[in-house]
C-alpha positions, 0 to 999 in steps of 0.5 A: 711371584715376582718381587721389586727390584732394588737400585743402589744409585736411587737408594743412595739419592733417596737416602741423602734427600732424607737427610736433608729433609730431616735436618732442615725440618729439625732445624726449623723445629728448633726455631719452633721450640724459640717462638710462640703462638703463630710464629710457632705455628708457622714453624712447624709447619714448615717443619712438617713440610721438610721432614714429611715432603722431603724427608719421607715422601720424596725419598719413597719416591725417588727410590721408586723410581729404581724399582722394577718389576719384571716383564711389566711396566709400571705407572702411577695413578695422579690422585692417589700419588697426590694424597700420599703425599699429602698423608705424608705432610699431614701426618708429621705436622700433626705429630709436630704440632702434639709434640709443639704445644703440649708439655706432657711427656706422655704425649711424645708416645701419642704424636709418635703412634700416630705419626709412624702409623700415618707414615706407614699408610702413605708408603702403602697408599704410595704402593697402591698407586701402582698400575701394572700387570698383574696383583700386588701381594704382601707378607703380614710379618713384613708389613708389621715390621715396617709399621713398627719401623716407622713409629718408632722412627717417627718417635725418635723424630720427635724427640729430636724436635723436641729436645736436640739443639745443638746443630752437630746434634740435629745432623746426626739425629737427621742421618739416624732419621734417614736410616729409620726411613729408609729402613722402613721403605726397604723393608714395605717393598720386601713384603710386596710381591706381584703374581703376573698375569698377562698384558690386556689393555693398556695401563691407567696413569702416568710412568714415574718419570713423567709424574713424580719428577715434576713433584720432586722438582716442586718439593725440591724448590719449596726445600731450597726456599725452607733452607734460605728462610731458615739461613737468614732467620735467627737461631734458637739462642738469638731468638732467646736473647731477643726475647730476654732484651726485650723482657728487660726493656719491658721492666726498666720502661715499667720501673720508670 
């Protein structure tokens, strides 16, 4: 049995593209918590698209990108490459939009449940990608762990979106976040082991490089753009300031 093997270099990227993502998607949930309807929406959205497109997918990906298997090259099915990334994005936009418009605390539980376990899929969807000499086989107690690793890190990343405000808070929380995440991948990729057999005809799907760097590049541009929207938008307290000038606006003109 032969195991994956590990890059300091591409775990140390992964983990500092996790934080960023966390931390625009904490932002941009800040802003989210400021509005209502539609703009709320629009919010979290992009909320969902940093923290599950950035802050997870990405990073899985990019820290795969140093793991090899020995005496067997590795290559990625397209689709199935795709629809982990969209469980990704998916499954954090639904846990954001729990969390967003319900008041409940109960409901922080529910969003984090399902959003760890949808995390949890993705990295093992991700996983199942993989085209390479031989079988990939994985230790249950390992894979319970990284699923327990994962709701519970997708619950703390919702009580951040939900309570954190502060923007020294949002950075730490997102450092924590990206330590959740990463934790959670390390741990996928120790339960996974690969019983070799010999090289037949060639592999289906394309290397890493060839397919996942043209995404990285795509979601890393989309990121860029978040970052922009949410530098030249209003924060949390200006929206609220706005909101209440308004109000008094509304009140005098009504009095008149």
């Amino acid at each position: 049995m032969l195991g994956f093997s590990f890059d300091v270099v591409t775990a140390v990227i992964a983990y500092g593209v996790s934080v960023v993502g966390a931390a625009l998607g904490l932002l941009c949930t800040s802003r989210a918590r400021a509005t209502r309807g539609a703009s709320r929406a629009r919010w979290l959205a992009l909320a969902a698209l940093s923290i599950g497109g950035t802050g997870i997918w990405v990073m899985h990906f990019i820290a795969m990108l140093g793991s090899e298997v020995h005496g067997t090259p590795l290559r990625y099915d397209v689709p199935i490459t795709i629809l982990s990334m969209a469980l990704s994005i998916g499954v954090v936009a639904i846990g954001l939009f729990i969390v967003g418009f319900t008041t409940r605390s109960g409901w922080l539980f529910v969003g984090g449940a399902f959003t760890g376990a949808g995390v949890a899929v993705m990295h093992y969807v991700g996983m199942a990608a993989i085209n390479l000499f031989g079988e990939i086989h994985y230790d249950p107690l390992l894979v319970a762990a990284s699923v327990v690793i994962a709701v519970v890190a997708a619950t703390a990343a919702l009580w951040a979106a939900v309570n954190i405000r502060a923007f020294g808070a949002v950075i730490l929380a997102a450092f924590i976040m990206g330590i959740a995440v990463n934790g959670m991948h390390h741990v996928g990729m120790a339960a996974a082991e690969v019983m070799p057999h010999a090289a037949s005809a060639g592999l289906v799907g394309m290397n890493g490089q060839d397919l996942l760097l043209p995404m990285v590049v795509g979601i890393s541009f989309v990121t860029v753009m978040t970052l922009a929207i949410v530098a030249l938008s209003p924060n949390a307290q200006e929206i609220a300031e706005e909101r209440a000038l308004q109000a008094r606006i509304a009140r005098v003109t009504n009095f008149r």
